[in-house]
SESEVO-918054 format. One record per residue (C-alpha): residue in one letter; z negated, y, x negated; residue number from 1. Coordinates in Angstrom, 1 decimal, padded with zeros to 4 digits. Each point is the difference from the previous one (the first is absolute). Layout:
% SESEVO-918054
<vexke A, <Z, Y, X>, NUM> ...
END
This chain:
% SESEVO-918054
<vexke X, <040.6, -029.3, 065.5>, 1> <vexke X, <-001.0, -002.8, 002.8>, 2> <vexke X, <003.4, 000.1, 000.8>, 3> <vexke X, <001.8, -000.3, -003.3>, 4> <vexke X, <-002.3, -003.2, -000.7>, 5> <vexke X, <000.9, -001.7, 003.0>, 6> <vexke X, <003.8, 000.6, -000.7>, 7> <vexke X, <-000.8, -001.4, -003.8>, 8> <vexke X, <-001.5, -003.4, 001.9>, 9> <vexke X, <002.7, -000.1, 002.4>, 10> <vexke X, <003.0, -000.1, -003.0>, 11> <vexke X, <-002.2, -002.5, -001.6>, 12> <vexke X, <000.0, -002.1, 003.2>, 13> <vexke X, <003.4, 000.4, 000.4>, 14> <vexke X, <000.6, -000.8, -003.5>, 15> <vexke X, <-001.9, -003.4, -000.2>, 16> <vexke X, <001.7, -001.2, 003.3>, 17> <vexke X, <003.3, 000.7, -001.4>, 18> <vexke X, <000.0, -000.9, -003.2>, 19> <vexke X, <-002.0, -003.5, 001.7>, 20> <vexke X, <002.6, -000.8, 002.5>, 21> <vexke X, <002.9, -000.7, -002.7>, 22> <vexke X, <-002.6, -002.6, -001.7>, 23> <vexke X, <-000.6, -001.5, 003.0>, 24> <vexke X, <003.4, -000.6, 001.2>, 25> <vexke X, <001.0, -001.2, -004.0>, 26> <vexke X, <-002.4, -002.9, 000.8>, 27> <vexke X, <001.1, -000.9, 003.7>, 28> <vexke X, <001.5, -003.2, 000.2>, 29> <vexke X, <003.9, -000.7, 001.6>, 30> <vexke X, <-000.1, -000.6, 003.6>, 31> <vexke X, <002.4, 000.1, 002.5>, 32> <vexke X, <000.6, -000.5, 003.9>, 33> <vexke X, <002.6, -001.7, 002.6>, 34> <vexke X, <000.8, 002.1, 003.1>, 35> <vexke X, <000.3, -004.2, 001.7>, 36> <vexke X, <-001.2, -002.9, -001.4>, 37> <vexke X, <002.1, -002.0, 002.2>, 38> <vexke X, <003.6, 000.3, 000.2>, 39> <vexke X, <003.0, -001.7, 001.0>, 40> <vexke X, <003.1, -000.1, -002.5>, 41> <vexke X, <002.2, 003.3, 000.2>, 42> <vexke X, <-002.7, 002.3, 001.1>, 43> <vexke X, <-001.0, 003.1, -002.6>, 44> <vexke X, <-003.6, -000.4, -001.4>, 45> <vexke X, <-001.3, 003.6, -001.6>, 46> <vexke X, <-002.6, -000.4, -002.9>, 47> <vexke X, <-001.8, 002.7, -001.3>, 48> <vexke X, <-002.9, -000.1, -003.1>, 49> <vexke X, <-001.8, 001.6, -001.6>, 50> <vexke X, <-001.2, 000.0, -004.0>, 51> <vexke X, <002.8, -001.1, -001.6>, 52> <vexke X, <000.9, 001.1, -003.5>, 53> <vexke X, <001.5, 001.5, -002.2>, 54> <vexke X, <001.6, 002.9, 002.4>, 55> <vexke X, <003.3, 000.2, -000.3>, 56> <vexke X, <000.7, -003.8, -000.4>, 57> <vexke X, <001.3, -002.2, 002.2>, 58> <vexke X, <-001.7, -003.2, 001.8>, 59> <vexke X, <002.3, -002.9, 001.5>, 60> <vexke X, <-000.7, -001.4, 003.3>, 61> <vexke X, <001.4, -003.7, 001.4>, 62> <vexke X, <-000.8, -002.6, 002.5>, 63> <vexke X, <-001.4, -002.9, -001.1>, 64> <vexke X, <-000.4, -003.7, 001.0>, 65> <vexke X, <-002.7, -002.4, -001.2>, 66> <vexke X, <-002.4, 002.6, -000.7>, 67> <vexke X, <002.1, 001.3, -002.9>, 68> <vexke X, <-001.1, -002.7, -001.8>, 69> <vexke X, <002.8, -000.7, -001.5>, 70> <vexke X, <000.8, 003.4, -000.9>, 71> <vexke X, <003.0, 001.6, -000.1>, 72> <vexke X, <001.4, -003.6, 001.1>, 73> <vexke X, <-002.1, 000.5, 003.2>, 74> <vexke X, <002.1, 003.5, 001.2>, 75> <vexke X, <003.0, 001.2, 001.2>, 76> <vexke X, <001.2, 001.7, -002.5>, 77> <vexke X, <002.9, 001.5, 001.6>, 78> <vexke X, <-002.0, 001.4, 002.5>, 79> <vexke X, <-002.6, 002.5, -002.4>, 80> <vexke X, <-000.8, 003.5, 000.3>, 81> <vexke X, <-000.9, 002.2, -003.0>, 82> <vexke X, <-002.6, 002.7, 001.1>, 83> <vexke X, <-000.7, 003.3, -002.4>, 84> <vexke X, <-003.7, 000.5, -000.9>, 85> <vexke X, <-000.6, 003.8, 001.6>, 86> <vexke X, <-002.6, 002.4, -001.5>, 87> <vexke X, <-003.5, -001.8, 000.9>, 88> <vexke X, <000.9, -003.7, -000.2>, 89> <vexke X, <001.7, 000.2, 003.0>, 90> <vexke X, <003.0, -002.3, 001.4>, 91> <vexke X, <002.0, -000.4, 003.1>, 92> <vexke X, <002.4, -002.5, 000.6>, 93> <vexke X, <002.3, -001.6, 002.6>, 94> <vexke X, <001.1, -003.7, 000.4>, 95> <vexke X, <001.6, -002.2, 002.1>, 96> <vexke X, <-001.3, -003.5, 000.4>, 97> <vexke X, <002.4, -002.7, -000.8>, 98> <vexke X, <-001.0, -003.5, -001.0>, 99> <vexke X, <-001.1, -000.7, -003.4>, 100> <vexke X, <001.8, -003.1, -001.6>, 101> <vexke X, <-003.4, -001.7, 000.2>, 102> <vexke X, <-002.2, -001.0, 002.9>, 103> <vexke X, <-002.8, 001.9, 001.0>, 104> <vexke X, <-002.8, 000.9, 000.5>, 105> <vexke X, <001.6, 003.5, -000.9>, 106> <vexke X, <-001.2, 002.7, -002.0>, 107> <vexke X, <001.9, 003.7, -000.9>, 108> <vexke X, <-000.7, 000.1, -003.5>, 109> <vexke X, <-000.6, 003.4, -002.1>, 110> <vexke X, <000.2, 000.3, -003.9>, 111> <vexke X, <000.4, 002.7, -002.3>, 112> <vexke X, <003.2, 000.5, -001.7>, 113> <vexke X, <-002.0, 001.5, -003.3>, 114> <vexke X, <-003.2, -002.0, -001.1>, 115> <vexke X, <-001.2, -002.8, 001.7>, 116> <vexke X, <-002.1, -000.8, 003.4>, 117> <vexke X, <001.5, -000.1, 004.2>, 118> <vexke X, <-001.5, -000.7, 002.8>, 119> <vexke X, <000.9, -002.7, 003.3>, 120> <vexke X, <-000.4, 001.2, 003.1>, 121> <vexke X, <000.2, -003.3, 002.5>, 122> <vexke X, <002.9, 000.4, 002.8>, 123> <vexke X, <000.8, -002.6, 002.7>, 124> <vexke X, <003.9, -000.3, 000.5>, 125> <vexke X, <000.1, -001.7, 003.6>, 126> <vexke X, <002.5, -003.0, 000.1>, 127> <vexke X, <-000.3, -000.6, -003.9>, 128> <vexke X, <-000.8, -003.4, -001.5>, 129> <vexke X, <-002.9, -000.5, -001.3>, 130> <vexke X, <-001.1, -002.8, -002.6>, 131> <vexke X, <-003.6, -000.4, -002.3>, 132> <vexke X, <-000.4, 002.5, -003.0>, 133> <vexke X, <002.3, -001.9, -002.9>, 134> <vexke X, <000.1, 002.8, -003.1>, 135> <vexke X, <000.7, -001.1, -003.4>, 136> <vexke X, <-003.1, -001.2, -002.2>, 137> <vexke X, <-000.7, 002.3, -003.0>, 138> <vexke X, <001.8, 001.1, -001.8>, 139> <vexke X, <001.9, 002.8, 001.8>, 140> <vexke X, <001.3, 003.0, -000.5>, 141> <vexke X, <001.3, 003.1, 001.6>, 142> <vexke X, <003.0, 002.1, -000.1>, 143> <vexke X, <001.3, 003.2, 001.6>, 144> <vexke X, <002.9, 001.4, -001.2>, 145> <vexke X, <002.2, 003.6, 001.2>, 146> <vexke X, <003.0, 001.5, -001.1>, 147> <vexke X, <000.3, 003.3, -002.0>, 148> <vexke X, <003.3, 002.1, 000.8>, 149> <vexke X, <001.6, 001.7, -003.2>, 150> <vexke X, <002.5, 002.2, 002.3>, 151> <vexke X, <003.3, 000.7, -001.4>, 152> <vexke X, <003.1, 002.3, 001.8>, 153> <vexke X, <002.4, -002.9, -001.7>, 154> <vexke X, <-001.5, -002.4, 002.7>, 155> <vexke X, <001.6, 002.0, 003.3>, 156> <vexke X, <003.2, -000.8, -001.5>, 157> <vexke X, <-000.4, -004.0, -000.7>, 158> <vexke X, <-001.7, 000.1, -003.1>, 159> <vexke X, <-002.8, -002.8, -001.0>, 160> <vexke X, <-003.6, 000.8, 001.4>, 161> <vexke X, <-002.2, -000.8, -002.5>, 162> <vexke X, <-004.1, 000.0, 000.9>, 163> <vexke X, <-002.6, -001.3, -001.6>, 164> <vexke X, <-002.3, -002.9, 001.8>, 165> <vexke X, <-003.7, 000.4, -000.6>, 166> <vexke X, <-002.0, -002.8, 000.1>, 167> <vexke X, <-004.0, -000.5, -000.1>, 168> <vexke X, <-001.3, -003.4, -000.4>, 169> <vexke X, <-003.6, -000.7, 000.3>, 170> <vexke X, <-001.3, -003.1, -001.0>, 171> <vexke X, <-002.9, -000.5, 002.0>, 172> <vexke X, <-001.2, -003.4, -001.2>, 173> <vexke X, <-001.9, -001.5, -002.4>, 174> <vexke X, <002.5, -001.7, -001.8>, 175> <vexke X, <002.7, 001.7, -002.6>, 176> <vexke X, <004.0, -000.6, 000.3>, 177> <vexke X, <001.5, -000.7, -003.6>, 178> <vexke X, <003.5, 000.6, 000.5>, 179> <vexke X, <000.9, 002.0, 003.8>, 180> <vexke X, <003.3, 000.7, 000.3>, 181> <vexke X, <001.6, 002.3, 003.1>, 182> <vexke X, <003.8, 000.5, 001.1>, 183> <vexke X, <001.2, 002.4, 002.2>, 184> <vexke X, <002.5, -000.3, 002.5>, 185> <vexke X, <002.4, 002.8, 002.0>, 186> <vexke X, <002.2, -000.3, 002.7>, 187> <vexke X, <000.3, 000.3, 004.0>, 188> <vexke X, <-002.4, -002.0, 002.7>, 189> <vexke X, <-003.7, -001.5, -000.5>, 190> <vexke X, <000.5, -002.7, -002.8>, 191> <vexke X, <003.0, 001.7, -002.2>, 192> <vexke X, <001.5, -002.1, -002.5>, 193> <vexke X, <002.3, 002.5, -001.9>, 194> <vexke X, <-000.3, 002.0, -003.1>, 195> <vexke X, <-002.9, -002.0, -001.7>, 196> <vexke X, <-002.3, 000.5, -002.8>, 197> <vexke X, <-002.2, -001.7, -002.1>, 198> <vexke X, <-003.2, 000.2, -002.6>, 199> <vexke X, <-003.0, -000.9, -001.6>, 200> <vexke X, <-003.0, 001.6, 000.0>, 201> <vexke X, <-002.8, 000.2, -002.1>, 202> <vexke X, <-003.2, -002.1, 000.7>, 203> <vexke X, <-002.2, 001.3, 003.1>, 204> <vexke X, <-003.5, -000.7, -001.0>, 205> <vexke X, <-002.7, -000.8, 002.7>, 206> <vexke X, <-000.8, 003.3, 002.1>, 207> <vexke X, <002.6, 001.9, -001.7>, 208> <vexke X, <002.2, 002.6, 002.0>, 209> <vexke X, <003.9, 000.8, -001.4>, 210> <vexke X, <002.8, 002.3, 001.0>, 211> <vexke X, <003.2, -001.0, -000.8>, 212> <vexke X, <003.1, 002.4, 000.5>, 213> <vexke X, <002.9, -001.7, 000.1>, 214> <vexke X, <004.2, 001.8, 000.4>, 215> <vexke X, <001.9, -001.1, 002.9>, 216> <vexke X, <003.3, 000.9, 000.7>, 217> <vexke X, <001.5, 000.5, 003.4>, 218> <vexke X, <004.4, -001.0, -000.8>, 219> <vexke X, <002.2, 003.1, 000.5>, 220> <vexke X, <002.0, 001.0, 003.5>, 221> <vexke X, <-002.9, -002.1, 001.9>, 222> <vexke X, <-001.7, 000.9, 003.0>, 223> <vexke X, <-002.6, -001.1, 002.4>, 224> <vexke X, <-003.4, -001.2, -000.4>, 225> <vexke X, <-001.0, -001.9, -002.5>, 226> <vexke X, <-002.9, -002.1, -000.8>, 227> <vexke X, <-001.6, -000.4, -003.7>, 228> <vexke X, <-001.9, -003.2, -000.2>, 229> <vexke X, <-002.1, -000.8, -003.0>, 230> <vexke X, <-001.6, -003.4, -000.5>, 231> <vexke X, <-002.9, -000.5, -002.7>, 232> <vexke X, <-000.3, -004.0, -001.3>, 233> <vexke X, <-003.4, -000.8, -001.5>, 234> <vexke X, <000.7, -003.6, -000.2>, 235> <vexke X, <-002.9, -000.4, 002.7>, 236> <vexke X, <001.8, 001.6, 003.0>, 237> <vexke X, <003.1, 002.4, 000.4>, 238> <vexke X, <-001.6, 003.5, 001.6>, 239> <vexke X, <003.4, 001.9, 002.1>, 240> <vexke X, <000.4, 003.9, 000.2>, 241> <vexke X, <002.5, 002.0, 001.1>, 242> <vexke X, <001.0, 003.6, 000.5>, 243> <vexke X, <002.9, 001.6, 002.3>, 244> <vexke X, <002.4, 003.0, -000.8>, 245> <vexke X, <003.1, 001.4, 001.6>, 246> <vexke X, <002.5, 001.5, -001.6>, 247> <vexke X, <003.9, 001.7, 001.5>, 248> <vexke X, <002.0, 001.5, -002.3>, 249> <vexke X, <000.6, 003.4, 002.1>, 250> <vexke X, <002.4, 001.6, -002.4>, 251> <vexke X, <003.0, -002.7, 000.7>, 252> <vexke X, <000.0, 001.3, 003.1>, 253> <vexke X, <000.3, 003.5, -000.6>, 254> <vexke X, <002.8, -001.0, -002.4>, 255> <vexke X, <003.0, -000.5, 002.8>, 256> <vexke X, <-001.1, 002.9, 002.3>, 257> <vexke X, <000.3, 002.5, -003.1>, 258> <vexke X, <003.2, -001.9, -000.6>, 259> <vexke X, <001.4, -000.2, 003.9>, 260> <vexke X, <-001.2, 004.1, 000.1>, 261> <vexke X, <001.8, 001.0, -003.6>, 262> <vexke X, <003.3, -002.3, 001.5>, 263> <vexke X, <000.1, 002.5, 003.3>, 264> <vexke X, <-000.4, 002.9, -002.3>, 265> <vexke X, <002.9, -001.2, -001.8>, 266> <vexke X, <002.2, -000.8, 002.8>, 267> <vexke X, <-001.2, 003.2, 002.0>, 268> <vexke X, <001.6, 002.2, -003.6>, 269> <vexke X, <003.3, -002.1, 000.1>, 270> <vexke X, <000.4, 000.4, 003.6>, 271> <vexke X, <-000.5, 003.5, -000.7>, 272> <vexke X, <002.2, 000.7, -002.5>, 273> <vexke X, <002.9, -001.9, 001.6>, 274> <vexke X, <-000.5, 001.6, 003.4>, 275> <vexke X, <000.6, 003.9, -002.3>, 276> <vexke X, <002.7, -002.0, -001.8>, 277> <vexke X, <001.8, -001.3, 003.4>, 278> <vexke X, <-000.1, 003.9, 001.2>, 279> <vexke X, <001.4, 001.4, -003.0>, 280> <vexke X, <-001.3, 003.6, -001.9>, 281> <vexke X, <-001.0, 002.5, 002.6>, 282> <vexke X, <002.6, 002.6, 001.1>, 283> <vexke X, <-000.6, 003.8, -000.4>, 284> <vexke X, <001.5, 002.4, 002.7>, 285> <vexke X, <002.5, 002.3, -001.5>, 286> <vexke X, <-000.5, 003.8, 001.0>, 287> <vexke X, <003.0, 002.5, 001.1>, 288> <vexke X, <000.2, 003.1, -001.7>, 289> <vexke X, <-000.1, 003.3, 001.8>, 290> <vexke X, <002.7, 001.1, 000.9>, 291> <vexke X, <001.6, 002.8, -002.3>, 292> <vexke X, <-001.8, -001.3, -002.7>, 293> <vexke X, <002.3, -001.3, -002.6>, 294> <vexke X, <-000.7, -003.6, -000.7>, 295> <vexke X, <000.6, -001.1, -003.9>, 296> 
END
């Protein structure tokens, strides 16, 4: 009976640790780590964190000038890294430092793709300029954007690639934008030009948090990277995002070895039947009778 009590208070332990630990890692706050905090430009800084949410999202990681005070406009944004949120609020990450468009100091900047919140992590970049803090005064906003695959056979053979652009804008201030408006450009290199869109939004009141999805259309028989750059205008300041895809239409190049292979077939039959053709019907021996057998 001792026994079978003790085992009741042991489950019950067990039970109020377990179902304790989940609460406790619901409240823990995002945090995250550098393997260096000082590294020169081309080297590959690992970043790992831990209580990010929700799992299965996605957090975007960039290097940033001027504290990321001017947001986005502070980053490289060709240079970004988009790390999955594992079971636990866990992340890993890799990047390799380049130099942000802004001087430093520097910071590697962290922010959630779904919700709102990130975290800077100071790096020194040796040989980088440096210059006082500048930012934009309030208001400000930020954006992140990524780009949503809708995968279709047609595009291995040239067709259009058409995606959808997701875009979160977070107006952190305490000011509201009447009249935002956002276009969207596509094409090759870090400022693309090509392929351009344009529209209004609706008003973005102080604090308030939008996703906008927007289509975006990648031209048929294309190839190579591509970089999707949406800007947001608030009439105060113009925030820059961009996302990257790639895209090789496969099947075009399938097309003329099915073609070369089907042409030797063809020519391998001809050749074939002309070579029987050339050597005329095959010849049968003729057999003598016996002899004393009367032939008819």
């Amino acid at each position: 009976m001792a026994r079978l009590a003790a085992a009741v208070a042991l489950v019950a332990v067990l039970g109020v640790g377990l179902s304790a630990a989940p609460a406790g890692a619901a409240t823990q706050s995002p945090q995250a780590t550098l393997s260096t905090t000082v590294a020169p430009v081309g080297q590959l800084v690992h970043i790992t964190g831990t209580g990010w949410s929700p799992v299965g999202s996605t957090v975007q990681i960039l290097i940033c000038g001027d504290d990321a005070l001017l947001l986005s406009a502070s980053c490289d944004q060709t240079n970004t890294y988009q790390a999955a949120i594992r079971t636990g609020g866990i992340i890993y990450a890799g990047l390799r430092v380049r130099l942000p468009p802004v001087p430093c100091p520097c910071v590697v900047w962290i922010t959630a793709t779904q919700g709102v919140g990130g975290l800077k992590l100071p790096i020194q970049i040796p040989g980088a300029p440096t210059a006082p803090l500048h930012g934009f005064p309030s208001p400000s906003v930020t954006v992140r954007s990524h780009l949503v695959t809708h995968h279709s056979l047609a595009v291995w053979f040239g067709a259009p690639e058409h995606m959808t652009l997701v875009v979160v804008v977070h107006n952190t201030s305490s000011s509201s934008y009447s009249n935002p408006t956002i276009s969207v450009t596509v094409g090759h290199g870090r400022d693309p030009t090509g392929f351009g869109t344009g529209r209004s939004l609706p008003a973005l009141p102080e604090g308030a948090v939008r996703t906008y999805r927007l289509p975006v259309t990648i031209p048929a028989v294309t190839y190579g990277d591509y970089t999707v750059r949406a800007v947001l205008a608030t009439g105060v300041q113009d925030v820059v995002t961009t996302s990257s895809t790639t895209t090789y239409p496969w099947g075009l190049l399938v097309i003329p070895v099915v073609l070369v292979a089907l042409l030797a077939w063809f020519f391998v039959l001809v050749w074939r039947w002309w070579t029987e053709r050339k050597e005329g019907p095959p010849s049968w021996p003729t057999e003598t009778p016996p002899t004393g057998v009367p032939q008819i």
